[in-house]
C-alpha positions in Angstrom: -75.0 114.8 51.4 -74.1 117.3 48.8 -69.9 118.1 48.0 -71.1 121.4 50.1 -72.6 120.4 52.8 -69.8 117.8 53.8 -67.6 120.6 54.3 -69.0 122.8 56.7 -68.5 122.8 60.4 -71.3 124.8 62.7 -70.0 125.5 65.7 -72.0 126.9 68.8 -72.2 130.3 70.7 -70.4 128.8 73.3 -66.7 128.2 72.2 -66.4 131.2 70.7 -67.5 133.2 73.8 -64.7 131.2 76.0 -62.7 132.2 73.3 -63.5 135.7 73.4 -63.9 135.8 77.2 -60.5 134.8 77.5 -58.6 137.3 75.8 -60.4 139.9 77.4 -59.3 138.6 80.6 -55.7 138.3 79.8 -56.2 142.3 78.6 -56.0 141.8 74.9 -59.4 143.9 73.0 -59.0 143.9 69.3 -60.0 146.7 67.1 -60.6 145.2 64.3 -61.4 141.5 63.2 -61.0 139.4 60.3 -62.9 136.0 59.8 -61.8 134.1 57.0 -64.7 131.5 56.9 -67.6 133.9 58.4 -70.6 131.2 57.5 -73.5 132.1 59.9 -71.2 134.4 61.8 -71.5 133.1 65.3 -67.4 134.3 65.8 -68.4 137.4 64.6 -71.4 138.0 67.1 -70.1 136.5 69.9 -66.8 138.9 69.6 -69.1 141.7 69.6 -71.2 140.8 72.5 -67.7 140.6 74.4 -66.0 143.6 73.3 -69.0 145.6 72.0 -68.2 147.1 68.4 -65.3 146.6 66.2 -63.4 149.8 64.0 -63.6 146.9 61.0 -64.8 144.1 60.4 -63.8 141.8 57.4 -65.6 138.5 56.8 -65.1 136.1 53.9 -67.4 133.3 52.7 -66.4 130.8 50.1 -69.5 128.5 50.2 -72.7 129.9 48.7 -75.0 127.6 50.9 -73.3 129.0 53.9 -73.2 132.6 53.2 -76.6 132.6 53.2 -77.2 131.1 56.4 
């Protein structure tokens, strides 16, 4: 395993939907959204299928390998 690869996490559509889900239930709806380590940008996609689209959005990606996932 390369020093990269050991330090990423994928995470499925699903707990970010819950996630999402949630604080639209509880009334919060963000206009804007900042991910700090965007990699594949499932948190990203799966805000916008809840809220629809975003004012801003700012994503970061550290890891080369990842970004271009």
């Amino acid at each position: 395993m390369t020093p990269t690869a050991s330090k990423n996490h994928w995470i499925q559509n699903d707990l970010p939907r819950v996630f999402y889900e949630t604080l639209k239930q509880v009334g919060f709806t963000p206009k804007r959204l900042y991910e700090p380590s965007a990699g594949a940008g499932v948190f990203i996609t799966e805000a916008e299928k809840v809220f629809g689209s975003f004012g801003q959005v700012t994503a970061i990606e550290k890891d080369r390998l990842s970004a271009l996932v």
